[in-house]
C-alpha positions as CSV (number, residue, x, y, z in Angstrom):
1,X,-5.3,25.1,-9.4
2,X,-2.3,22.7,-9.4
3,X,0.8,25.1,-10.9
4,X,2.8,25.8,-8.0
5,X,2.4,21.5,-7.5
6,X,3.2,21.4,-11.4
7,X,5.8,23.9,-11.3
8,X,8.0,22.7,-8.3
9,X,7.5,19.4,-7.1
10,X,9.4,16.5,-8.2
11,X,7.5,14.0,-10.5
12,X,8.1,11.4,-8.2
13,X,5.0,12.7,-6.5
14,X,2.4,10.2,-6.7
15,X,-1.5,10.4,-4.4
16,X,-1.7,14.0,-5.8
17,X,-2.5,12.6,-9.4
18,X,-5.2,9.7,-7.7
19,X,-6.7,12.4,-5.6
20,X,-6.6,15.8,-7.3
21,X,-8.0,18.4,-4.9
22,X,-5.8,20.6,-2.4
23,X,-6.9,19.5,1.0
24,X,-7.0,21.8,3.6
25,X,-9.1,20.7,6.6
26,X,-9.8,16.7,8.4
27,X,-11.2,15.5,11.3
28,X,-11.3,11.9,12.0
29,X,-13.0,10.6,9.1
30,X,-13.2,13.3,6.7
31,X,-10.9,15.3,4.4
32,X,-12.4,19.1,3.4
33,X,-10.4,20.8,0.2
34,X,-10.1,24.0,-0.3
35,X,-13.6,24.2,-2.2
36,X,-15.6,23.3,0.3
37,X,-16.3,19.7,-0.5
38,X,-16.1,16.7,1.6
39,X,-14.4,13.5,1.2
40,X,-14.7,10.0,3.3
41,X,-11.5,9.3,4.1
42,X,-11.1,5.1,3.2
43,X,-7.4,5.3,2.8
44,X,-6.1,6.7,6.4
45,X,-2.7,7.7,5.3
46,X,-2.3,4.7,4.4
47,X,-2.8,3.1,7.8
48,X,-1.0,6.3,9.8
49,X,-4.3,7.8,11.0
50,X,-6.0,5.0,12.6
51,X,-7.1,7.0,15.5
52,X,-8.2,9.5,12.9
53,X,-7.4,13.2,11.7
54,X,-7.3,15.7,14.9
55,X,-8.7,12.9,17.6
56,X,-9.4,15.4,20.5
57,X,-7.3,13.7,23.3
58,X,-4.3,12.6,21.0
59,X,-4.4,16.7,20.1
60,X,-4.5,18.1,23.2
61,X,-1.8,16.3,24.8
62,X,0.4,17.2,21.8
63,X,-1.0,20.9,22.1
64,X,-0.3,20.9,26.0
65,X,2.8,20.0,25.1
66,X,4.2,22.2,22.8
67,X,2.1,25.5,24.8
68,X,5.1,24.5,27.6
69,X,8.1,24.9,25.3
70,X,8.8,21.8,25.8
71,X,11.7,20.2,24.3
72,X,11.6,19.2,20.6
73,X,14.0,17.7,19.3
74,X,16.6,15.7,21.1
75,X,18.4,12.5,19.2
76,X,18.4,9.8,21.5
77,X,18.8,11.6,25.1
78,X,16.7,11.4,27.5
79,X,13.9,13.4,27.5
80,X,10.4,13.3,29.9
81,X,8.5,13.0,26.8
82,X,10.4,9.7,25.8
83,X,10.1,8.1,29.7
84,X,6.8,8.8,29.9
85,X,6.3,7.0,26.5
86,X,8.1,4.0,27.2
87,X,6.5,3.6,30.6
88,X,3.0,3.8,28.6
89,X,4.2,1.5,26.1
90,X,5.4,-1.5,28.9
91,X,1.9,-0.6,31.1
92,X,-0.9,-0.3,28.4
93,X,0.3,-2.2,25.9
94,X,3.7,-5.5,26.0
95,X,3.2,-6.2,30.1
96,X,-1.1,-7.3,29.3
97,X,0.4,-9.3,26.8
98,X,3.5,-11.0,28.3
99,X,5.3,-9.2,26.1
100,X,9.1,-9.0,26.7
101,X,10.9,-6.6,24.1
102,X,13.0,-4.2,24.5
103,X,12.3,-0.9,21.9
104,X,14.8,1.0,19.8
105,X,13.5,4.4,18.5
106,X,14.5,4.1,14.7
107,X,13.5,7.2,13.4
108,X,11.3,8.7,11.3
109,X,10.0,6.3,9.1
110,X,8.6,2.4,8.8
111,X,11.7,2.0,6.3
112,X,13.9,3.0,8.6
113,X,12.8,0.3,11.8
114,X,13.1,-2.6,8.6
115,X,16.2,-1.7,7.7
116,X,17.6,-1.6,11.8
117,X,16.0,-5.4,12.2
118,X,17.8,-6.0,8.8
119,X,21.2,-5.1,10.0
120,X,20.3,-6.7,13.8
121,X,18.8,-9.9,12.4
122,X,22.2,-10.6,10.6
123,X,24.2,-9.6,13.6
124,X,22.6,-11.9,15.7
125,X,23.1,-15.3,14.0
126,X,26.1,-14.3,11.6
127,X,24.4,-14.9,8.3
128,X,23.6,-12.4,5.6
129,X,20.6,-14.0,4.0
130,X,17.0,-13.1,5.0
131,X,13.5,-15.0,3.9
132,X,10.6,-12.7,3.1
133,X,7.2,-13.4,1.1
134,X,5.7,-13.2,-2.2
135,X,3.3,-10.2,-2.5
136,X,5.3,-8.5,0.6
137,X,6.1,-5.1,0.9
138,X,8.6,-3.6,3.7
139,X,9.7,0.1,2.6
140,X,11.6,1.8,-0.6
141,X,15.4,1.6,1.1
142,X,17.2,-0.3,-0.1
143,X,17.3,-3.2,2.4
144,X,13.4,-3.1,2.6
145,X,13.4,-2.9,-0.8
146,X,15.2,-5.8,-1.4
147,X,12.5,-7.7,0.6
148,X,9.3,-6.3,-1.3
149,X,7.6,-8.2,-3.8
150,X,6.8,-5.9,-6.7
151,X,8.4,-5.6,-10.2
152,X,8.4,-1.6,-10.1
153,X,8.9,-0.8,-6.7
154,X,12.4,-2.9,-7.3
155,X,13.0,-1.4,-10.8
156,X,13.4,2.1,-8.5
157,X,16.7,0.4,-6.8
158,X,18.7,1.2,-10.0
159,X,20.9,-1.9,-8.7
160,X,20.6,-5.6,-7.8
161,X,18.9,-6.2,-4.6
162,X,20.2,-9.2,-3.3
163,X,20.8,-11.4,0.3
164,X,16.6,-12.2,0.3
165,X,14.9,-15.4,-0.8
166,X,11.3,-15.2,-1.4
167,X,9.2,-18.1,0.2
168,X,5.6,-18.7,-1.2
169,X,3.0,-17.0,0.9
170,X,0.2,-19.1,2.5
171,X,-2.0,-18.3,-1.1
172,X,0.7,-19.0,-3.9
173,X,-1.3,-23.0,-3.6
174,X,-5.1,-24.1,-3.0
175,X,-3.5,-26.1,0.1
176,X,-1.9,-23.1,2.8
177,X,0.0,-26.3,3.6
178,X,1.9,-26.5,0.9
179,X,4.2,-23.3,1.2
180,X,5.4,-23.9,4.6
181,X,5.9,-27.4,3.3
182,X,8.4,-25.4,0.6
183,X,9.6,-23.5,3.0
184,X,10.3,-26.6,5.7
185,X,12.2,-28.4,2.3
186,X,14.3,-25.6,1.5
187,X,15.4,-25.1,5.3
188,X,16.7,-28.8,5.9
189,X,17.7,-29.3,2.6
190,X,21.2,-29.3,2.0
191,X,21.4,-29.3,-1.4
192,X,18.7,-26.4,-2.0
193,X,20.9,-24.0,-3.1
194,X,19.4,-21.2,-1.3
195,X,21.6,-20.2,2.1
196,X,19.9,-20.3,5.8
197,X,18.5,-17.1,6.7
198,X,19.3,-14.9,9.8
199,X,15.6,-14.4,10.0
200,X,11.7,-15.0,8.1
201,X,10.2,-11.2,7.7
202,X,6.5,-11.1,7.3
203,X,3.1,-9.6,7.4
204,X,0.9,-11.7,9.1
205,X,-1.7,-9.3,6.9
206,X,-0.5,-8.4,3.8
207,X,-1.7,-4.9,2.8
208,X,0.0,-3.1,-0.4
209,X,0.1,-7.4,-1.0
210,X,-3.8,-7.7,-1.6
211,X,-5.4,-7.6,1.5
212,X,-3.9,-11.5,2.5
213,X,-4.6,-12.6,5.7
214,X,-2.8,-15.5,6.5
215,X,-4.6,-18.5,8.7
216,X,-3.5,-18.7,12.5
217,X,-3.0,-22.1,12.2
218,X,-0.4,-21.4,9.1
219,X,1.2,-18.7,11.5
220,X,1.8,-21.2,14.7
221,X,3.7,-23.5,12.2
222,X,5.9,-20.7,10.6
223,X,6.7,-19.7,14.3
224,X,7.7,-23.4,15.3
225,X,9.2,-23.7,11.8
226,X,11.6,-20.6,13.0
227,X,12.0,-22.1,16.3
228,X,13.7,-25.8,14.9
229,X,15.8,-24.2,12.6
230,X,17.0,-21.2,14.5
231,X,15.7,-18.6,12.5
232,X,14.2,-15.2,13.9
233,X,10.6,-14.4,13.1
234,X,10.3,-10.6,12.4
235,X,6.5,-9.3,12.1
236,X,6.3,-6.3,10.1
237,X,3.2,-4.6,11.4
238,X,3.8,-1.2,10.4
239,X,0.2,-0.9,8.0
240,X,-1.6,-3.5,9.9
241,X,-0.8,-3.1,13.9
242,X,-1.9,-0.7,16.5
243,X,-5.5,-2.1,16.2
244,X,-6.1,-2.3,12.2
245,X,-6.9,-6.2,12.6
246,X,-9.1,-6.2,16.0
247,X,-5.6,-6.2,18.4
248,X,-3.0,-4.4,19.0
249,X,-0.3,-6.3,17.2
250,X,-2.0,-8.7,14.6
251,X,0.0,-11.5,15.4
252,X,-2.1,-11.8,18.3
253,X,-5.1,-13.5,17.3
254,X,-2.8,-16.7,16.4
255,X,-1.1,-16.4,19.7
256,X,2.3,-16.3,18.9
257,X,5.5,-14.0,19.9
258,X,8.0,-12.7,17.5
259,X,11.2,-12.2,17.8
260,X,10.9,-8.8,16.4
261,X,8.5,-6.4,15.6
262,X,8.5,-3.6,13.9
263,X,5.9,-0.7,14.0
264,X,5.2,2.7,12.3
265,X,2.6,4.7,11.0
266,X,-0.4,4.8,13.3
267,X,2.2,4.3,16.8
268,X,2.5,8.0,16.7
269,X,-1.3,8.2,17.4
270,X,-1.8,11.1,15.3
271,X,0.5,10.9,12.1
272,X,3.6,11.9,13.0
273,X,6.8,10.6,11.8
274,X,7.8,8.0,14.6
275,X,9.2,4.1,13.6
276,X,9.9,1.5,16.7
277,X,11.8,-1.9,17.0
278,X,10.9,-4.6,19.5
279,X,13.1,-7.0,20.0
280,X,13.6,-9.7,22.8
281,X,16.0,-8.5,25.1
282,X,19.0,-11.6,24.4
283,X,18.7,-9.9,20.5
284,X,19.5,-6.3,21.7
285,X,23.7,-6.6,20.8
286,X,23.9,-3.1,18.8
287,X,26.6,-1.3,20.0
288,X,25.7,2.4,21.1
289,X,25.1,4.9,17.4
290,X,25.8,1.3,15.5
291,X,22.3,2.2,13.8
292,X,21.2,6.0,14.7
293,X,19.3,8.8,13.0
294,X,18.6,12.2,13.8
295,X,15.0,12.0,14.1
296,X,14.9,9.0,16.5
297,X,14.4,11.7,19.1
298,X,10.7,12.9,17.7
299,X,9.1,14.2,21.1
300,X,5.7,15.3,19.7
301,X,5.5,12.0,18.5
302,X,6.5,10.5,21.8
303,X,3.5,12.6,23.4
304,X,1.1,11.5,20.3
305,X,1.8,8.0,20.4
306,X,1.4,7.9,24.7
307,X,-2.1,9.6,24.3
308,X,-2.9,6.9,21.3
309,X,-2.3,3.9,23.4
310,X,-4.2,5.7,26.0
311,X,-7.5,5.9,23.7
312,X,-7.0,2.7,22.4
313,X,-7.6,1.1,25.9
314,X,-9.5,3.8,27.4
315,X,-11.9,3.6,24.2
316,X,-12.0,0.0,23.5
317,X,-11.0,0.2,20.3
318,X,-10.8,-3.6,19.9
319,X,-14.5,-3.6,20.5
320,X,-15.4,-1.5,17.9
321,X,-13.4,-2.4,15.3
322,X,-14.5,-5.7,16.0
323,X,-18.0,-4.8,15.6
324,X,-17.0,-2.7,12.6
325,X,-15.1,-5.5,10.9
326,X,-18.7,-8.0,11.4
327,X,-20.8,-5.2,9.7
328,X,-18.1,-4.7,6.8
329,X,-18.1,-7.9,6.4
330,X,-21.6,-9.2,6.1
331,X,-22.0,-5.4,3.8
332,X,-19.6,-6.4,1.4
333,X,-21.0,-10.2,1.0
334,X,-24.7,-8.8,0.9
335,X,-24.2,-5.9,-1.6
336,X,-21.2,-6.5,-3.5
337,X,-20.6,-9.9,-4.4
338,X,-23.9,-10.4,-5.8
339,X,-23.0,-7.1,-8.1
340,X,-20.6,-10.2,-9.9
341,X,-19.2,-13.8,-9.0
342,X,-16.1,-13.3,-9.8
343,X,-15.8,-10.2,-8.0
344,X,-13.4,-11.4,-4.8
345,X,-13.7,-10.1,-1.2
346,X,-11.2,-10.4,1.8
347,X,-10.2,-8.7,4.9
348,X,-10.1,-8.5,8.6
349,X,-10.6,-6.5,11.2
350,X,-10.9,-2.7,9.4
351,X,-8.8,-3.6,6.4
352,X,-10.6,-5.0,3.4
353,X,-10.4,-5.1,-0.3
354,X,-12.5,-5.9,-3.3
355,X,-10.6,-8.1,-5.8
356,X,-11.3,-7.2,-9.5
357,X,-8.7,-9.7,-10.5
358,X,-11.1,-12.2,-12.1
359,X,-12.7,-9.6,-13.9
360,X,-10.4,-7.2,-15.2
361,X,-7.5,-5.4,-13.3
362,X,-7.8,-2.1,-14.3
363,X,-11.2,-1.7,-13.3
364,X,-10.4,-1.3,-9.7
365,X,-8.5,2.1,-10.7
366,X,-11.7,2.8,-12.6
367,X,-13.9,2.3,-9.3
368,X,-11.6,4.4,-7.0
369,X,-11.9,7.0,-9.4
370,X,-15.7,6.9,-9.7
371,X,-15.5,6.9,-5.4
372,X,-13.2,10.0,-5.5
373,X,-15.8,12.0,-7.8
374,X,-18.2,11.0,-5.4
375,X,-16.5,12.2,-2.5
376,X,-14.7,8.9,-1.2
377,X,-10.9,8.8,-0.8
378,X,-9.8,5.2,-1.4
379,X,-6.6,3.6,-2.5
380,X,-5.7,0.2,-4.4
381,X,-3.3,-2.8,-3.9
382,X,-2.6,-5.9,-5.0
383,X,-1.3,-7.4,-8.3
384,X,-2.0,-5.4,-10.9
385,X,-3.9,-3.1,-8.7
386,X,-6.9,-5.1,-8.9
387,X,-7.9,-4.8,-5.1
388,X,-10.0,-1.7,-3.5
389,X,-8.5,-1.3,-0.6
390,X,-10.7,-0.4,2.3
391,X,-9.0,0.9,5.4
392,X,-10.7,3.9,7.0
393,X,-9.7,5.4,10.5
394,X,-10.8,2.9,13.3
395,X,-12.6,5.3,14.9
396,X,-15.2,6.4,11.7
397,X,-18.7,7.3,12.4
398,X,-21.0,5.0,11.7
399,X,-22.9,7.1,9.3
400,X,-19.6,7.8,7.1
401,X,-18.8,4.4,6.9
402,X,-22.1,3.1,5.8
403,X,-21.7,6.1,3.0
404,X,-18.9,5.6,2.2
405,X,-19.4,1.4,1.5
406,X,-22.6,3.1,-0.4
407,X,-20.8,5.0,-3.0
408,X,-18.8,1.7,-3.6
409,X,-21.3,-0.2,-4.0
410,X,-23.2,2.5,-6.6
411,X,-20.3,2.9,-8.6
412,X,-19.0,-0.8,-9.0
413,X,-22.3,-1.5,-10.0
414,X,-22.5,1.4,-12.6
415,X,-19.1,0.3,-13.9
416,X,-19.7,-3.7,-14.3
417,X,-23.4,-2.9,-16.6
């Protein structure tokens, strides 16, 4: 069934061997392989479907477009496809919000937009080192690399990744306090031995991290923190924006504005390769091709992502995954936790995981593949890999997701007898 996979593709390949079926058909919140049998889908490409697989009006603008022979691919010129997205972009989604940002097109990947507010960061104030956060994870290039947290993602580099200092994250202590406190020390401490950072990367909702989601009131004092010591505040919200948490951007809820942000995944409405910047417009000093690509240009994913933020507001997403993250929520407390108490439960919004941790790590690996038998795609994160991670498309059917927190439920509690 696998040989040509087994033959011919590199063994770097690696949610082939979690999920072993060939897929062949989806539509928003199922996966079909080439047997017949359905899957819930619980992992949303990893936060790249949110608007789920085929979504109807996301489709037919993209199938519209390319029925024209319309232009494809185009670097950075300008192109009809790219004006009409950047008008969408300032109208549906930054002007509502007093947001002020100009956007760079990046290319075609998350990795990519991290490594252009890497190099712009350091431009802008002159200083080569960065902050970023324990449990973080920003892309497998080498400058986002150098800012992720875990041991083997690192190990890949094959070299020393250096010019980052990690900060605490708002959970390393039983008081949040007490990391910004760190953080605050470090910053006017002279003698701390760790250089002032061009800029404080973060996710305000740390995903591949363990489903962390840090307080508002520990997010306001990071951004003042930035503010009286000069230090840009980039959000990464390339898993977690684009209405994962309940808003658009997840910074939202704690009313603050970043210097950056940086978004990928899901902005192309319907999972194609697209990765913005946002910056404030005194912070956009590149020089023309100082950071370029040749895939900044994607124009199917310029239509995709203008139908997506279309649907967002045209839908009201925000309502329903609102709604969505209340009935999660009071699920996974009713059915879940009393399976265990030490089984662990976080999340907002449409992202959630179940934390093993307390229990035994390797269990978590042991549910998901229990769910997959059953007919539920979900992935893991955390430390260890001792979190289920929940993050289905925003726009799942009620039924699916009630099935799909079902088979969870049946198989944790067939695995912790």
């Amino acid at each position: 069934m696998f040989d040509v996979f087994e033959a011919n593709e590199s063994e770097v390949r690696s949610y082939c061997r979690k999920f072993p079926t060939v897929f062949s058909k989806a539509k928003n919140a199922l996966l079909t392989d080439t047997n017949g049998k359905e899957y819930i889908d619980f992992f949303a490409g990893a936060g790249a479907i949110n608007f789920g697989h085929n979504n109807k009006y996301i489709k037919d603008a993209v199938l519209d477009y390319l029925s024209e022979d319309r232009i494809i691919h185009a670097l950075d010129m300008y192109t009809e496809a790219k004006e009409a997205f950047l008008e969408t972009l300032e109208k549906e989604i930054l002007r509502p919000r007093q947001l002020d940002y100009k956007v760079m097109c990046c290319g075609s990947t998350g990795t990519n937009a991290v490594e252009a507010a890497l190099k712009l960061c350091r431009k802008v104030k002159k200083r080569d080192n960065v902050f970023a956060f324990s449990g973080a994870f920003h892309g497998m290039s080498l400058g986002a690399l150098s800012m992720t947290g875990d041991r083997f993602s690192r190990k890949g580099a094959g070299l020393p990744l250096g010019n980052v200092s990690f900060m605490p994250y708002f959970n390393a202590f039983k008081d949040t306090d007490t990391s910004l406190d760190y953080l605050e020390n470090v910053l006017k401490d002279d003698h701390s031995g760790i250089d002032k950072p061009a800029a404080i990367f973060l996710e305000t909702v740390q995903a591949e991290g363990g489903i962390n989601v840090a307080p508002i009131e520990w997010l306001k004092r990071l951004r003042q923190i930035c503010d009286d010591n000069d230090v840009l505040m980039v959000v990464d919200d390339i898993q977690v924006g684009v209405g994962r948490t309940g808003t658009f951007f997840s910074f939202e809820r704690a009313n603050i504005k970043p210097d950056m942000v940086i978004l990928s995944k899901s902005i192309s409405g319907f999972g194609l390769p697209m990765s913005i910047l946002l910056m404030k417009p005194e912070y956009d000093i590149f020089k023309p091709a100082e950071h370029n690509g040749t895939f900044r240009g994607n124009q199917l994913a310029f239509v995709g992502s203008k139908a997506g933020m279309e649907y967002f507001n045209s839908h009201n997403l925000p309502d329903t995954v609102k709604a969505n993250e209340r009935y999660i929520s009071e699920y996974l407390k009713e059915h879940i936790l009393p399976i265990d108490e030490r089984l662990r439960i976080r999340g907002i919004g449409m992202i959630w995981g179940i934390d093993f941790a307390n229990i035994d790590p390797k269990l978590a690996l042991e549910a998901s593949h229990r769910c997959f038998d059953k007919g539920l795609v979900i992935e893991l994160a955390g430390r260890n890999d001792s979190v289920l991670k929940i993050l289905p498309p925003l726009t799942i059917e009620n039924q699916h997701l009630n099935k799909g927190l079902k088979i969870i439920t049946q198989e944790v509690k067939q695995l912790l007898r």
